[in-house]
SEVO-815595 format. One record per residue (C-alpha): residue in one letter; x, y, z. Coordinates in steps of 0.25 Angstrom, whole numbers, plus 5000, padded with zeros to 4 digits. Each point is the difference from the previous one (the first is absolute). Layout:
AXYZ/...
% end
This chain:
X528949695179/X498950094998/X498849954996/X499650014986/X498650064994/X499949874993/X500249925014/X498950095006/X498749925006/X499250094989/X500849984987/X499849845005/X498450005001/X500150084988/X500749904993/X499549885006/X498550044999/X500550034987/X500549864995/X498549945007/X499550114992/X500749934987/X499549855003/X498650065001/X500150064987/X500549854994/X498949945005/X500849925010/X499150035012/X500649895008/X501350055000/X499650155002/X499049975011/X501349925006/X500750104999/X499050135005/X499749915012/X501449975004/X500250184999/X498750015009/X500749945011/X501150115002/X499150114994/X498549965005/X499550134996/X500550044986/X499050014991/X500549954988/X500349875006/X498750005006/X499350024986/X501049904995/X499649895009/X498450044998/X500250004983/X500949865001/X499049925007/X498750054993/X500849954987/X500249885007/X498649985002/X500350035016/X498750105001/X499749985015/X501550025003/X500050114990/X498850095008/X500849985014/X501350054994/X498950134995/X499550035013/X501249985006/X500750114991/X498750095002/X500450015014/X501350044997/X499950094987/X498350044999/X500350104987/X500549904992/X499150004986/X500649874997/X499949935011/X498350024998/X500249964984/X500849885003/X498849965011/X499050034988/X500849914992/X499949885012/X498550015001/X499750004984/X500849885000/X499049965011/X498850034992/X499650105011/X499750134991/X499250095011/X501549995007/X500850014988/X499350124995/X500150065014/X501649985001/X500250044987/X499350145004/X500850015012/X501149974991/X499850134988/X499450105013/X501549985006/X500750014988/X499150034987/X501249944989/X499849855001/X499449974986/X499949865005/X499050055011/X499250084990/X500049894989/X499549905011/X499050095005/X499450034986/X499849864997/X499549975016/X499050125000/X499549964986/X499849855005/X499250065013/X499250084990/X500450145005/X500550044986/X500150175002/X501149935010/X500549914991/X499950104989/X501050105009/X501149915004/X500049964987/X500350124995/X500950035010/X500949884997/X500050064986/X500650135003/X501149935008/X500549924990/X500150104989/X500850075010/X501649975000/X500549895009/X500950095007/X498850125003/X499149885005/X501249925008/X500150145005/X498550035004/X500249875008/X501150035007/X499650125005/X498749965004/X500749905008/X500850105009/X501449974990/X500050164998/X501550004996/X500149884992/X498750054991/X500850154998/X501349914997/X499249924988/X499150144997/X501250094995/X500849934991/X498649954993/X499650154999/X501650034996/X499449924988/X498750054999/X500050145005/X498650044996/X499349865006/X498950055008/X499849905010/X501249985002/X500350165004/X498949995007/X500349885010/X501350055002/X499150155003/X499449915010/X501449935006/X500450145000/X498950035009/X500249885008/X501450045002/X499850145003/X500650054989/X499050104995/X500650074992/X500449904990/X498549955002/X499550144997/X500950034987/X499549844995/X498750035003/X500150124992/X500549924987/X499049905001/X498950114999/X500850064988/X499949874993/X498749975006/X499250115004/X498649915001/X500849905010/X499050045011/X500749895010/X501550074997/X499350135003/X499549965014/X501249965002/X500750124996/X499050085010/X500349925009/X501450024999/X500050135000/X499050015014/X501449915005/X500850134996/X499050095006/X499650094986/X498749975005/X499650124990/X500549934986/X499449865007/X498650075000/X500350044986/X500249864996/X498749945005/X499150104997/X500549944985/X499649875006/X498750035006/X499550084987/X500049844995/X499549945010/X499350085010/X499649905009/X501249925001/X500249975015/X501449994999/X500150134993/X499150055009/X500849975013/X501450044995/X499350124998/X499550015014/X501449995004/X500550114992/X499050085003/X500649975015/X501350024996/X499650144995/X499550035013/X498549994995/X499549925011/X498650044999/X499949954986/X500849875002/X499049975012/X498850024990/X500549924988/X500649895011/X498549995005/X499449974987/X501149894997/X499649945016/X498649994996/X500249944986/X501149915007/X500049965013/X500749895001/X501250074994/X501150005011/X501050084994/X498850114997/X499950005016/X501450025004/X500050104991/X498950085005/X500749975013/X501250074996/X499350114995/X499350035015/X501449985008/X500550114991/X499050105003/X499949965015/X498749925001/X500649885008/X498749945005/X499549994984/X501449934996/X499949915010/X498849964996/X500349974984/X501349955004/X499249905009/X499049984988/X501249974990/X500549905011/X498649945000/X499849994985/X501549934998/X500349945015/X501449984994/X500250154995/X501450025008/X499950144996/X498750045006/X500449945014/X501650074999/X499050134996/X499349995012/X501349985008/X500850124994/X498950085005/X500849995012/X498750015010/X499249884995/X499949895010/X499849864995/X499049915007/X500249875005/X499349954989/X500650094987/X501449955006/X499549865000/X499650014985/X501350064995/X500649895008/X499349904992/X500150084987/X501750015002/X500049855000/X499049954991/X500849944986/X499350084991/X500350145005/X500750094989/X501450035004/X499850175000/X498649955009/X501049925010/X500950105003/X498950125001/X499549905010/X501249975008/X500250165000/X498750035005/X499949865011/X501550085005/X499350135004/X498749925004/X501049935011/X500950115003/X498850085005/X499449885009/X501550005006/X500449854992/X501250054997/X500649874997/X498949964990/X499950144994/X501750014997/X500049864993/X498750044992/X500750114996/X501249934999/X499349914988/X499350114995/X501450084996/X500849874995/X498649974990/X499950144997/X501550034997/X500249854992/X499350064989/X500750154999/X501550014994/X500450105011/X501650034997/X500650095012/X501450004994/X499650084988/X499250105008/X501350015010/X500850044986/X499050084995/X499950075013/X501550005002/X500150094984/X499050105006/X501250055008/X501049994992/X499250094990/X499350095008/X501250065007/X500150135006/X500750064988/X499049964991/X498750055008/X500850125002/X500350024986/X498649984997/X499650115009/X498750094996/X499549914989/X498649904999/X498750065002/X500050115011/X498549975007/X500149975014/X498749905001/X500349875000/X500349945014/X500749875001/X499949905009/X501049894999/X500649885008/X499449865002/X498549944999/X499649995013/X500950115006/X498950125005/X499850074984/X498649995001/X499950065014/X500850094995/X499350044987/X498650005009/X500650125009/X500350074988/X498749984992/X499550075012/X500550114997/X499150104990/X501150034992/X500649854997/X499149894991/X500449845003/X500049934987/X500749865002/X501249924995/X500250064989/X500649934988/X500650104993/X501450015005/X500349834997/X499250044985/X501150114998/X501149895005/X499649914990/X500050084988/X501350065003/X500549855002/X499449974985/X499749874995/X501249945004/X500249845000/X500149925012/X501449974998/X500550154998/X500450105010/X498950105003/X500050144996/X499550055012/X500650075010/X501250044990/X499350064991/X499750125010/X501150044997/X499950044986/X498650065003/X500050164994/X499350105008/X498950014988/X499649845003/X500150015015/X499150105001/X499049944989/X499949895008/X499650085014/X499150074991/X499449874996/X499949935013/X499150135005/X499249994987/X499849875002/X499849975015/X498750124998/X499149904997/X500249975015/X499850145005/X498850095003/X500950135000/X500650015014/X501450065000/X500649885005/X500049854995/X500649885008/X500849894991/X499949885011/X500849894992/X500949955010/X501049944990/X500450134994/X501050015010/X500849944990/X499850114989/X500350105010/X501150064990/X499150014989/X498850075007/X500850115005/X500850014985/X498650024995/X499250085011/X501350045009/X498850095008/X499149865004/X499949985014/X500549855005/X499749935012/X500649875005/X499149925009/X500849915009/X499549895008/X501049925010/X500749894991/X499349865008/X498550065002/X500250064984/X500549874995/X499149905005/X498850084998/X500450004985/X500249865003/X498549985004/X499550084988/X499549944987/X500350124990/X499049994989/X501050014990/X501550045002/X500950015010/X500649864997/X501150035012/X499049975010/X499849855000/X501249965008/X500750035011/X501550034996/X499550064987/X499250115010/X501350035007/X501050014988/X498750094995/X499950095012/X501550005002/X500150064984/X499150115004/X500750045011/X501250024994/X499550064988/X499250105007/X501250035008/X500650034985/X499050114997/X500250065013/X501250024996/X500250054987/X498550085001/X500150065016/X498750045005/X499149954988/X499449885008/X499350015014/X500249875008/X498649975007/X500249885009/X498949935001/X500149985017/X500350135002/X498850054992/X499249915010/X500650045012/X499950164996/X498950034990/X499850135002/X501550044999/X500349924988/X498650064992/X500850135003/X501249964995/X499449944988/X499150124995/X501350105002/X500849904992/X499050014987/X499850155004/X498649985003/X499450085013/X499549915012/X498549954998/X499549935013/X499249894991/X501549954996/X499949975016/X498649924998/X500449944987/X499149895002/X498650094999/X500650034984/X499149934989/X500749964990/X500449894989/X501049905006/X500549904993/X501149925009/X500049895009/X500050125010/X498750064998/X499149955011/X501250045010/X500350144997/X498450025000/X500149975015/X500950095010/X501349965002/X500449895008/X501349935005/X499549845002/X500649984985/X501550055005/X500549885005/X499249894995/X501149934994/X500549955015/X499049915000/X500449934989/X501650015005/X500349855002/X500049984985/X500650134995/X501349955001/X500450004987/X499550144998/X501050055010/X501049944994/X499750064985/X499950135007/X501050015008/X500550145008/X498650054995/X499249905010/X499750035011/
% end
């Protein structure tokens, strides 16, 4: 007989921890100790029964056992707000305020919706004679408990990594209470988490109906609308902001970084500078500064504000992985040494850990430890993709109704409508596959502008998907097929009115997105003149370099092995689709083949997008210009083939990514 979900190990610790939970909750911290400790032995790293145990025995009066159990479970799980308040809880019982004050600090800077934190504080503070303190957590501990229990249970589960189960208690709560402002604006924030930004950007935008003074909801909703690249409405948006507060710094810096976004570096690198000299010990200010340089191609001064954010936080996973995505940074003995120590100390965030890992993979990989660099990046994936919700079978279905409704017949009988311009330039396939190489040699050209992964193709997919509920089938890609000539060629229209914002006025723009490869029926519905070109790269070096690469945001497919094969493997075929039912409209530029024969391939390139042949597409690597990808250092450089094969080096434990692909391995 099959297994039941009730007999599955998770629905058990649920219940179980559940029942422990219960005798808590009756005061009978015996029994519920008895029965979180017995649960500890066939799960010894569960959370909840680790705070079980640690809450039973500080009610039993147990404090010294208590306090093992806490450091115990902040080597296993260093976020936890709870695990800090229930340590704040041991030591006032111990009469020791300083640690009980400094617990419970740790406790609300992890996760700010603990009234109990807050209350202890404003009582503690007060007692220690710092009342402004005292006074602020007080007040803090007020504004929670006027809030409902389900939006404060909710703050706290998502403060607490919980992401889905705080969305799963948010939208019936706001089913009740539609025009709750707290709560639309938490679940704005899951939405962000999530990577749902529409939803997050049409909440946000009710909020500030309801709320237009709510100058948190509208940082938020600048920031989300930088995520969505409408860098232009984000400036709009704190400039309201600044009017109030001039000399915010945390208005100040998001505007250093839409100011970046809007390709105005200068005035980003002035306004960053100030912030750097009222705050220098401000980490996050310095990788920031740091991106800014890489974009623009000022390696030596990245390096060192990435450096000076690493010194600032030695644990700031994300400057070390910065300096590693450089691709031509070399650690020192003794930067590979700290990271080492920084990976293993307890109280390393999670997001810091696998930023490490990352980073101590390339670190190793380029000193030729190629054991130790696999199993650091090894770690670093299963950390990384144990927080995402990744779901290939609903791509595959997604990708499998892109064929059955972009047919022949249908493109066909669509034939001479969209926008007519011939000035976008696609470039599609996957990350890491030779698009930014490929966009370098054509930026080269006088006649073409670069821009980056724009964002506008997956903004027109949402909307035409509409706000549709997780449980119902999408809109998208049927409704191309309902699509009138008037509203596809509004929407070309719209993408080129958009996208300006981009462009200084050459002739020609490049669209580097590399997922658009999906969407390839939809951009030549609505500019059936664009250019598209697919850059290839063979199926093992394409996938484990994605599996090296720590995307900033997206590309959830790449943190693990079969779900990088089944992803490659569904591009193939889908490209072979369009090759099909739209011959000639893609150019296939592999990736090896443009190494082995640059010059030929530039050639082939330009006469594909009608473009004359410019010798500086040949010496692509002397172009200035904004790059934004993980590429940039590389394509600054003339080319080079050492990176072809690097995969074989790391072989032996490749196995399973053999397997996923199949044929396609080779």
């Amino acid at each position: 007989m099959a297994a039941t979900e009730a007999d599955s190990p998770v629905s058990r610790i649920e219940a179980e921890v559940g029942r422990a939970r219960a005798l808590l909750q009756q005061r009978q911290f015996p029994q519920a100790l008895a029965a979180a400790e017995d649960l500890l032995r066939e799960f010894p790293e569960n959370r909840d029964v680790l705070y079980l145990i640690a809450v039973s025995q500080r009610y039993l009066g147990q404090i010294p056992d208590a306090l093992a159990t806490l450091a115990r479970f902040q080597n296993l799980h260093p976020d936890y707000g709870r695990l800090f308040q229930e340590r704040g809880h041991c030591y006032r019982a111990l009469g020791d305020v300083p640690a009980a004050i400094t617990a419970y600090q740790e406790a609300v800077a992890r996760n700010p919706a603990l009234p109990s934190s807050w209350r202890a504080l404003a009582v503690l503070l007060g007692s220690a004679g710092r009342g402004a303190e005292a006074a602020n957590a007080a007040n803090v501990a007020a504004s929670l408990e006027q809030l409902p229990a389900a939006v404060v249970t909710a703050h706290s589960l998502f403060a607490e990594g919980a992401t889905h189960a705080a969305e799963q208690l948010l939208r019936p709560f706001l089913l009740q209470h539609p025009d709750h402002i707290e709560a639309m604006r938490l679940l704005a924030r899951i939405g962000m988490k999530l990577e749902i930004l529409d939803d997050a950007e049409f909440l946000l935008e009710s909020v500030l109906e309801f709320a237009p003074d709510y100058h948190a909801a509208r940082h938020d909703y600048a920031q989300v609308l930088i995520d969505r690249q409408k860098h232009t409405q984000a400036l709009q948006q704190i400039q309201q902001l600044l009017a109030i507060e001039p000399r915010n710094p945390i208005f100040r810096s998001l505007h250093g970084n839409i100011l970046v976004g809007l390709g105005k570096h200068e005035a980003a690198f002035t306004l960053f500078n100030e912030l750097r000299k009222e705050t220098p010990a401000n980490a996050t200010l310095h990788l920031a500064i740091a991106h800014a340089h890489k974009t623009v191609g000022r390696a030596h001064l990245a390096v060192e504000s990435y450096r000076r954010a690493a010194q600032v936080r030695p644990n700031f996973g994300d400057a070390y992985w910065s300096l590693a995505n450089l691709k031509t940074y070399r650690f020192t003995d003794m930067e590979i040494e700290e990271m080492r120590a920084q990976e293993a100390a307890p109280d390393t965030a999670l997001a810091d850990r696998y930023h490490l890992c990352f980073a101590l993979g390339k670190a190793l990989e380029d000193r030729g430890e190629f054991f130790d660099s696999f199993r650091f990046y090894e770690r670093g994936n299963a950390q990384k993709r144990g927080e995402l919700h990744y779901d290939p079978d609903a791509l595959e279905r997604n990708l499998r109704r892109q064929a059955s409704i972009c047919t022949r017949e249908l493109l066909s009988e669509r034939r001479g409508v969209g926008c007519d311009s011939a000035e976008a330039i696609f470039i599609v396939g996957l990350p890491r596959a030779g698009s930014t190489l490929i966009e370098q040699i054509l930026a080269s050209h006088f006649k073409v502008e670069g821009t980056k992964e724009l964002a506008d193709i997956p903004r027109l997919v949402q909307r035409l998907n509409g706000r549709e509920s997780h449980d119902s089938a999408p809109c998208y890609p049927d409704v191309l097929a309902d699509l009138d000539a008037g509203q596809l060629r509004r929407y070309g229209e719209k993408f080129l009115a958009d996208t300006q914002v981009f462009r200084s006025g050459k002739p020609f723009f490049i669209d580097k997105m590399p997922n658009n490869f999906r969407h390839l029926g939809l951009i030549h519905l609505i500019l059936p003149n664009a250019k598209v070109i697919d850059a290839r790269r063979d199926a093992m070096a394409c996938c484990f370099s994605n599996y090296k690469q720590l995307f900033a945001n997206g590309q959830e497919f790449t943190y693990g092995m079969t779900d990088i094969a089944r992803y490659y493997r569904s591009y193939i075929e889908l490209m072979g689709h369009w090759d099909a039912v739209l011959p000639g409209k893609v150019l296939r530029v592999e990736h090896e083949n443009l190494v082995d024969d640059l010059e030929g391939n530039v050639r082939r390139i330009l006469e594909f997008c009608g473009l004359e042949f410019q010798a500086s597409c040949v010496e692509f690597h002397r172009t200035e210009r904004s790059i934004r990808t993980a590429s940039s250092e590389q394509v600054r450089r003339p080319i080079f083939r050492e990176g072809l094969d690097q995969w074989r080096h790391f072989e032996p434990w490749l196995g399973p990514l053999k397997q996923a692909l199949g044929p396609l391995a080779r």
